[in-house]
VEXDREN-2710 file (C-alpha; in Angstrom, 1 decimal):
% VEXDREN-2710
k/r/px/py/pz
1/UNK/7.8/61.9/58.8
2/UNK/9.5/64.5/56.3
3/UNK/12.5/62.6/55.5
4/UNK/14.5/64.1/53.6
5/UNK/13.0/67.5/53.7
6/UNK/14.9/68.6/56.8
7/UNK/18.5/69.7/56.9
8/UNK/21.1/70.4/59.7
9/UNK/23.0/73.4/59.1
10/UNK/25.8/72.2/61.1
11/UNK/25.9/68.4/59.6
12/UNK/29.0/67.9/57.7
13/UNK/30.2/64.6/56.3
14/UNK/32.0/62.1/57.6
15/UNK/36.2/62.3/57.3
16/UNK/37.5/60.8/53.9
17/UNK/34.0/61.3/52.2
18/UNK/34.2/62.2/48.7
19/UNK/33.4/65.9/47.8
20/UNK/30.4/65.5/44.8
21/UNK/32.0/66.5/41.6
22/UNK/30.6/67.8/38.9
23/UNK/29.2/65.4/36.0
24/UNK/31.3/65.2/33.2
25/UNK/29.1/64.5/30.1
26/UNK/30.3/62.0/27.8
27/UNK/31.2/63.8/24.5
28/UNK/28.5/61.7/22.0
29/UNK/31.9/61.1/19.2
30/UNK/30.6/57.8/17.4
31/UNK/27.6/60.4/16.6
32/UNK/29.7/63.3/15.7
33/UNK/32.0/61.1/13.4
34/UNK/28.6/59.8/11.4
35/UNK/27.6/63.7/11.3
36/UNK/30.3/64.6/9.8
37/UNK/30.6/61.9/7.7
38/UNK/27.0/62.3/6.3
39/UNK/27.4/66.1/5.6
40/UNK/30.8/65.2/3.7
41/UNK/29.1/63.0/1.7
42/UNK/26.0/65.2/1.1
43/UNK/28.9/68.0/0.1
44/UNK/30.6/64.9/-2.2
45/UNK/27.5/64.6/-4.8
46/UNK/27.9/67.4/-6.7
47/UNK/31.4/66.8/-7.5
48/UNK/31.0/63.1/-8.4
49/UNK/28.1/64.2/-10.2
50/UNK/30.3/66.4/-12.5
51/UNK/33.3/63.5/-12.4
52/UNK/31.2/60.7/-13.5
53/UNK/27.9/61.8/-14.3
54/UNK/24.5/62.3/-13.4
55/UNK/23.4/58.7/-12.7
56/UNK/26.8/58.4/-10.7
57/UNK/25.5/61.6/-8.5
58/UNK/22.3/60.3/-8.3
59/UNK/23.4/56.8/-6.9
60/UNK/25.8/58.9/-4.6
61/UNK/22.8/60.5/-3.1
62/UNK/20.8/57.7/-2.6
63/UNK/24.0/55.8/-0.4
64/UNK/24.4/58.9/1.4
65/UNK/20.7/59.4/2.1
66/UNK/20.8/55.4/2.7
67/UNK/23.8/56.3/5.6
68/UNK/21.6/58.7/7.7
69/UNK/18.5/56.7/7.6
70/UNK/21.0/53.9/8.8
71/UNK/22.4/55.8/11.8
72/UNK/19.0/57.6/12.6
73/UNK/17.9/54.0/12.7
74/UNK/20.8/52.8/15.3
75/UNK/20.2/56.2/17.4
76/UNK/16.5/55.5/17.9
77/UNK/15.8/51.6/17.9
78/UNK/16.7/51.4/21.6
79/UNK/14.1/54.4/22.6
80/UNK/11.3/53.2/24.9
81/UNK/8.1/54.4/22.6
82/UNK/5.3/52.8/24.3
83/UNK/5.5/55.1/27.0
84/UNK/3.1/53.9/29.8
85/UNK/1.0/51.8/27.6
86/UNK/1.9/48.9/29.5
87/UNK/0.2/49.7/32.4
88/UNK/-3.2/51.0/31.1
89/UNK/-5.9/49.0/33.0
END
């Protein structure tokens, strides 16, 4: 009846089972790369905006704003939003 809830002390596994390891989590690079990437071109617009100018800088800016909304994009467009919507009587 309570499957599951009940455990033997004395039960061990079965010879040659595998002992659980610990879950490695996958280190998120592609995301860290496009961080970094995004800060150093945030850092970038003030010193093109001295080396070629204020239009330059501004320009700059706008591709490097352009960038995150790009990736923030990519990182959320698989997310499920709808939630349980579906199944609403």
């Amino acid at each position: 009846m309570f499957v599951g809830l009940v455990r033997d002390p004395e039960w061990q596994p079965p010879e040659g089972f595998p002992s659980p390891r610990r879950r490695r989590w996958p280190v998120p690079w592609r995301a860290i790369v496009a961080l970094a990437i995004f800060f150093a071109m945030l850092w970038l617009v003030p010193v093109i905006d001295h080396a070629f100018g204020p239009l330059a800088g501004y320009g700059f800016l706008l591709g490097a704003i352009t960038f995150g909304a790009l990736q923030l994009d990519r990182w959320l467009g698989p997310q499920y939003w709808r939630g349980l919507k579906d199944y609403q009587a």
